[in-house]
C-alpha positions in Angstrom: 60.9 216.7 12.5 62.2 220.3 12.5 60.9 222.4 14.7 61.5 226.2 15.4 62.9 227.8 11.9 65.6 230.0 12.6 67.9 232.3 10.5 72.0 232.8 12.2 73.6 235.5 11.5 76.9 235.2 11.9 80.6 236.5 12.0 82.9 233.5 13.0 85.1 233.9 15.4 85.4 230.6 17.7 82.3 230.7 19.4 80.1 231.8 16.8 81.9 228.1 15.1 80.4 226.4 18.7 77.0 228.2 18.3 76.9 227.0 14.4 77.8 223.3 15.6 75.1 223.8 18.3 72.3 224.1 15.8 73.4 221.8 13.6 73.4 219.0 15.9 70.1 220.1 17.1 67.1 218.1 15.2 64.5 220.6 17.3 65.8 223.5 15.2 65.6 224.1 11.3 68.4 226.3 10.5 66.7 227.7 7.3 70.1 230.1 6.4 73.8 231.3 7.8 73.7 235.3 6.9 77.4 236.3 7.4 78.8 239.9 8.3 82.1 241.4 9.0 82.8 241.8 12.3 85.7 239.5 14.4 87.3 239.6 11.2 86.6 241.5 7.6 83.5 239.6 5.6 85.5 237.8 3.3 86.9 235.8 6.2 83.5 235.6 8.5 82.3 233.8 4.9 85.1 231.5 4.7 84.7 230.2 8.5 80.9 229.9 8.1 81.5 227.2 5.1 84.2 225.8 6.8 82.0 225.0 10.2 78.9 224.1 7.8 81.4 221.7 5.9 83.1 220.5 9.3 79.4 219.8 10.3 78.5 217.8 7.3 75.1 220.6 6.3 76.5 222.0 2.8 72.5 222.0 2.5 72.3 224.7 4.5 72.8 228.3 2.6 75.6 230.7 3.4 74.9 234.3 2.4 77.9 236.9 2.7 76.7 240.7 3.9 77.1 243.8 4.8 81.4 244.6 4.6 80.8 247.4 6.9 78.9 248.5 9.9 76.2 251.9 8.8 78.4 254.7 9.6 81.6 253.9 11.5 84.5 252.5 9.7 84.6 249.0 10.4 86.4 247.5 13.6 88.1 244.0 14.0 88.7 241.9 16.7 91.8 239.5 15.3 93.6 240.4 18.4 91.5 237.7 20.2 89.8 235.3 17.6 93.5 234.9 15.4 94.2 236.5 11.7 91.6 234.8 10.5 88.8 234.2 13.0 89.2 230.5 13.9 92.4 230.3 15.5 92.9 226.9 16.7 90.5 225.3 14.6 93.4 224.3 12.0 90.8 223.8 9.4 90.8 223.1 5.6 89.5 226.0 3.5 86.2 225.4 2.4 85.2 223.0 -0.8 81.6 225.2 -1.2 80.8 228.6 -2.1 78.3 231.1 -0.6 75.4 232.0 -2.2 75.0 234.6 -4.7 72.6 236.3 -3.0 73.0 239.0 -0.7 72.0 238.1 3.1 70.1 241.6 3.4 68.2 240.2 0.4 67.7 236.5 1.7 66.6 237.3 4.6 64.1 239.6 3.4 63.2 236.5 1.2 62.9 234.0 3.9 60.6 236.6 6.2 58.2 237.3 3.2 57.4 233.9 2.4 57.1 233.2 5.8 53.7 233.0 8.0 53.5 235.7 10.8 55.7 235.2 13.9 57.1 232.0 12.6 61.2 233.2 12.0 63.5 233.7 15.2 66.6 235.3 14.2 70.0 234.6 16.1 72.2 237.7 15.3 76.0 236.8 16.8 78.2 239.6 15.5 76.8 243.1 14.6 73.4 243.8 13.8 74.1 245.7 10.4 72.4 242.6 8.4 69.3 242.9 10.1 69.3 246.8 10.5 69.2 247.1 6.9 66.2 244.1 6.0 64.4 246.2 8.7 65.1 249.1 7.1 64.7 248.5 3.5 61.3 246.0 4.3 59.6 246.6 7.1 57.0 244.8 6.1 58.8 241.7 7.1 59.2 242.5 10.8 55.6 240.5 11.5 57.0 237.9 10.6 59.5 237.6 13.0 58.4 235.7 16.2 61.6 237.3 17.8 65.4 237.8 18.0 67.8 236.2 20.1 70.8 238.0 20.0 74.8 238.1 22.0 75.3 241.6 22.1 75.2 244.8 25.4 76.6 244.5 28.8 74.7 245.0 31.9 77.8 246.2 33.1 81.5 246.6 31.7 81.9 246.5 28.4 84.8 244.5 26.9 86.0 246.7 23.4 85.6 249.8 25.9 85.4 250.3 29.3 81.6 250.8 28.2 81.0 248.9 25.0 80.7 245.3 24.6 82.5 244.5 20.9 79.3 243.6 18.8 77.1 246.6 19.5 80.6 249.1 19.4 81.2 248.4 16.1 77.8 249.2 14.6 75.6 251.2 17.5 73.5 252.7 14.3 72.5 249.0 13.6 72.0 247.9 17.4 69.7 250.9 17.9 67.6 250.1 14.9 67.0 246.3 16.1 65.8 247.3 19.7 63.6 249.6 18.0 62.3 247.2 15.9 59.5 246.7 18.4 59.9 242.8 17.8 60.2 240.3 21.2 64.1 240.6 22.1 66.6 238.1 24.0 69.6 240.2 24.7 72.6 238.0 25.9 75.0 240.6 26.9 78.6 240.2 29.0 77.4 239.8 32.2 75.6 236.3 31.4 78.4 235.1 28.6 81.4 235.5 31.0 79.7 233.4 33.3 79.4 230.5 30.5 83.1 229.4 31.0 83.8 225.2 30.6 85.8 224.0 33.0 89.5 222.3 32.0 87.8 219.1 32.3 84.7 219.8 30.4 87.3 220.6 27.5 89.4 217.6 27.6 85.7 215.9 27.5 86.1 216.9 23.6 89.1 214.8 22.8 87.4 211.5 24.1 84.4 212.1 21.5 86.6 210.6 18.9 84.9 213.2 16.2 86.1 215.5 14.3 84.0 218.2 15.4 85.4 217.7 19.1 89.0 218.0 18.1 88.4 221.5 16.3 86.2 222.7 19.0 89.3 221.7 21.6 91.6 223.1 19.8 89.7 226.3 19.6 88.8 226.6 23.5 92.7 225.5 24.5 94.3 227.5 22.0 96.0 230.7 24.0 94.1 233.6 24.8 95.2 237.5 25.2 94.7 238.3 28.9 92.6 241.0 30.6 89.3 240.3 28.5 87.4 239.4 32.3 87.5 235.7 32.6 90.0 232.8 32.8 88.8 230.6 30.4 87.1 230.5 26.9 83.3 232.9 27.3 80.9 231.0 25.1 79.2 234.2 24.5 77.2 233.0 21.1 76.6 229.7 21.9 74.1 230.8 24.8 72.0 232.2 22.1 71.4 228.7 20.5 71.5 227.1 24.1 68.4 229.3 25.4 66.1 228.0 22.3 67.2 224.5 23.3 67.3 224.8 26.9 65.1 227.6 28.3 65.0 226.9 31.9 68.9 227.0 31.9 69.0 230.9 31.6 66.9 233.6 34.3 66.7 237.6 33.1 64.2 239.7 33.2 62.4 242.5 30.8 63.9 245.8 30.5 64.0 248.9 28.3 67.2 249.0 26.7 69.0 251.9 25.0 72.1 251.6 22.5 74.5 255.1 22.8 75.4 255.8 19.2 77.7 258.9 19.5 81.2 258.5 19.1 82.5 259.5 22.1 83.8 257.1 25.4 79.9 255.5 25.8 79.6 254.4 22.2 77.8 250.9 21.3 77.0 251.6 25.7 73.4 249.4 26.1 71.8 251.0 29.0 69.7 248.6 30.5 66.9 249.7 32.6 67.5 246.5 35.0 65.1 248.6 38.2 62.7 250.4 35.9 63.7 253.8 36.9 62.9 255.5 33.1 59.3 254.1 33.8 59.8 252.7 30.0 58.3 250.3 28.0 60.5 246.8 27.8 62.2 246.0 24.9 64.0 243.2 25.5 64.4 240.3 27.7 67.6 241.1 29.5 69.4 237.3 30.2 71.7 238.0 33.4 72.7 234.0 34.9 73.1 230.3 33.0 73.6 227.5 34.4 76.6 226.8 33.0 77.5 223.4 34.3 74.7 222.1 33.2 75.3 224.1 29.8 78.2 222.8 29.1 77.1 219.6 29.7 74.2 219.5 27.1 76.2 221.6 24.9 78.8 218.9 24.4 76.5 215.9 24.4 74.9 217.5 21.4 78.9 218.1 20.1 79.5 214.2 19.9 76.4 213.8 18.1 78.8 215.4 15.0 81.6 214.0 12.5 
């Protein structure tokens, strides 16, 4: 039986592919919608990869809803220089037999929040927040409904776009400052947990003895070559941890913090200034991740993978 409903919203890139593949595998979660939104790469593409994973994953009864094409205010900026021309390098997969859905993802998720019961939808935002900036925006009425958002995005230290900036809050700041305003409960992955959820080279060849189809692509994707200098020396599962802490709680230690989003366009834009000591004497408004377990991540992660086609 299905348990926690949750809403991803996506822009695919490789390991927002792993964190799709996650929850699909995972019987404890009902994955009511995919909400996509430019962001590794322009909307158009982040649609295409989100039907290609749901395909590759065998759920074409799951919804895909294509977003906003650009962030609030700043032109839009894409990351192609480390996920491949179009998102999923590596993955060397067939485009997509489905379509998206007609309707907008601003407007389904405003949808699936109104018919819902109070705290009863947890959101899983793994590219910019401009999707949910906007639902909040446009209906706030639906923010009770939300029993909280789980999100990849901030750095408790560098960033990795900008010496400040981690890549999903610098492209839409507007949006990221919105959603931690939203006075909803918050889980903020940021950088400084993600770059510590790197498999090892022999977790990854694990993938190729699955015998699936779903552990070839996700090999291919974590061994395919990577541009250097982005802080680790393997594949970062940033998005992945998202779907990993609703699974596997006790994997993951942070604490609450107040958390700030810079929105000016100078050097500390998309910065997240995280309160880590309490100085500001600010309420918390998030719950700041900062170590995983990764072995033992990875190992669940792919257990779940070989459950797949």
């Amino acid at each position: 039986m299905a348990g926690e409903t949750i809403v991803i919203d996506t822009d695919p890139g490789q390991d927002d592919a792993v964190a799709l593949l996650l929850a699909f595998a995972s019987p404890e979660l009902d994955v009511r919608a995919i909400t996509t939104v430019a962001g590794n790469v322009p909307l158009a593409l982040t649609t295409a990869n989100a039907l290609r994973i749901r395909e590759l994953a065998g759920r074409e009864n799951v919804p895909v809803h294509a977003g906003a094409d650009r962030p609030l205010l700043f032109p839009l900026s894409t990351a192609e220089f480390v996920c491949g021309p179009d998102g999923l390098a590596g993955a060397d997969l067939p485009p997509a037999r489905g379509k998206a859905s007609p309707i907008h993802a601003v407007d389904a998720l405003i949808a699936i929040l109104r018919a819902a019961p109070d705290d009863s939808v947890t959101l899983c935002p793994l590219g910019p927040l401009t999707n949910l900036a906007l639902a909040f925006r446009l209906a706030p009425d639906v923010l009770p409904k939300v029993k909280r958002i789980v999100l990849m995005g901030g750095a408790l230290a560098l960033g990795n776009i900008t010496p400040a900036a981690e890549f999903n809050v610098h492209v839409d700041p507007h949006a990221a400052a919105i959603v931690f305003g939203c006075g909803r409960p918050i889980v903020m992955f940021g950088l400084g947990v993600t770059h510590q959820a790197v498999a090892s080279h022999e977790q990854v060849a694990r993938l190729l003895t699955f015998g699936n189809a779903v552990g070839k692509v996700v090999h291919g994707m974590l061994t395919r070559p990577r541009p250097g200098g982005l802080g680790t020396a393997g594949h970062p599962m940033h998005d992945p941890c998202v779907i990993a802490f609703l699974l596997w709680p006790e994997l993951f230690t942070g604490r609450d913090c107040f958390v700030e989003v810079e929105t000016g366009d100078g050097p500390l834009r998309g910065r997240t200034t995280i309160d880590w000591n309490g100085r500001l004497k600010r309420p918390a408004n998030a719950h700041v991740v900062a170590s995983v377990e990764a072995d033992a991540l990875f190992q669940r992660l792919f257990d779940r993978l070989a459950t797949l086609p």
